[in-house]
N, C-alpha and C positions, 0 to 999 in steps of 0.2 A: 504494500500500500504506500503510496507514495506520502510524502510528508512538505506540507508547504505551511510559511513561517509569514505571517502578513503581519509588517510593522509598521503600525497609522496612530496617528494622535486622535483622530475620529472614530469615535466607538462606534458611530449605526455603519461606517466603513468597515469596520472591522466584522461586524456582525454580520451585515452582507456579504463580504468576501467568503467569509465560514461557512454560510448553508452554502452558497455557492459550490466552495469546496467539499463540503461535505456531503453534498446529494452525489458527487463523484467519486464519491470513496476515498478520498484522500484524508489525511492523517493534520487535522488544523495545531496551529498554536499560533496564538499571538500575541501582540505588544503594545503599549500605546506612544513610546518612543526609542529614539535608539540605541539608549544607553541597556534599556530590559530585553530592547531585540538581539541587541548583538550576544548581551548573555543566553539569550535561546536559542541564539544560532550554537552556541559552543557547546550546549546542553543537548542538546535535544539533534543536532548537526540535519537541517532538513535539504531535501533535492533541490526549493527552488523557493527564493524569498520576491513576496510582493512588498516594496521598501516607497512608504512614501517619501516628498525632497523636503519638506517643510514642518516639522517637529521639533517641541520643547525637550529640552535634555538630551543630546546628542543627535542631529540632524539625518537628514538620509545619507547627506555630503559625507560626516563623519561616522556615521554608520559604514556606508559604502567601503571607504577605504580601509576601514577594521577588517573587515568581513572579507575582503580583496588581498590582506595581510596574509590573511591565514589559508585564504580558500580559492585558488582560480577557478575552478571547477563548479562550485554552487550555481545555481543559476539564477538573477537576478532580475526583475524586472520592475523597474521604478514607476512610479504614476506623481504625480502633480497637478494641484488648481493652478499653481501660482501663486503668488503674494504679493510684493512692490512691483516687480515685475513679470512681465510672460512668462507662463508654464514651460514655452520652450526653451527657456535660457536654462533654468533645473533641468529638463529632461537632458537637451543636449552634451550638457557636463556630465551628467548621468552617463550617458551614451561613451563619454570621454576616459570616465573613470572604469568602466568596464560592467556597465550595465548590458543586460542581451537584449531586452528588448524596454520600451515606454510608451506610457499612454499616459493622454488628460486628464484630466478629473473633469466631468462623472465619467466613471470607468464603462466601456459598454461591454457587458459582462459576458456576452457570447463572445465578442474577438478575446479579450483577457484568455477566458476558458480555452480557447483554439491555440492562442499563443502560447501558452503553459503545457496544454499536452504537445503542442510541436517541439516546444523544448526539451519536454521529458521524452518524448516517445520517438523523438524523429532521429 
C-alpha cells in the first residue's frame, strides 16, 4: 500500500487530500507544517509527499530542501495559492529545488490523483 505524507497548514486541505487518498488505498499521514512534516517524512519514510510553499514553522522552501538532504528518490509534489506574490514564483523554485511535479491551489483533485499514481506506478 502505498504511503503519501500531505504537508499543508490548511486542515479542510488536509482533510481533503486524505479521503482523496484514502478511497485509493493508500496509506495517509499528515502535517500542518514543515517543521512536523519533515519529522514524518523520517518516521514514517512515505513514496510520495504532497508539500504545500506557504507554511508557518518551517516552509515548503525549507521543508523541501531537508527532505532533498536526505532523500533524492521521494517523490515530491508541491501545490501553492500564492501569497505576496504569484503561485508561480513558489511553484517554479519548487520545480528548481527538485520538486517532480506542481499545481495551484485549489488542487483539481483528478489531475493530483493521475499525477501521483504516474509517479508511483509509471
Amino acid at each position: 500500500m502505498p504511503k503519501v505524507l500531505i504537508i499543508d497548514d490548511e486542515k479542510p486541505i488536509r482533510q481533503m487530500l486524505r479521503t482523496l487518498f484514502e478511497k485509493e488505498c493508500f496509506t495517509v499521514f499528515d502535517a500542518p507544517n514543515g517543521d512536523k512534516g519533515f519529522n514524518l517524512f523520517k518516521e514514517k519514510q512515505p513514496d510520495i509527499i504532497i508539500l504545500d510553499m506557504l507554511m508557518p514553522e518551517k516552509d515548503g522552501v525549507e521543508a523541501l530542501n531537508l527532505i532533498r538532504g536526505i532523500s533524492k528518490e521521494v517523490k515530491i509534489i508541491a501545490i501553492s495559492g500564492g501569497g505576496v506574490v504569484n503561485p508561480d514564483v513558489y511553484l517554479n523554485l519548487a520545480k528548481k529545488l527538485g520538486c517532480d511535479e506542481t499545481f495551484m491551489k485549489p488542487v483539481e483533485k483528478d489531475k493530483l490523483l493521475k499525477a501521483v499514481k504516474s509517479l508511483l506506478f509509471s
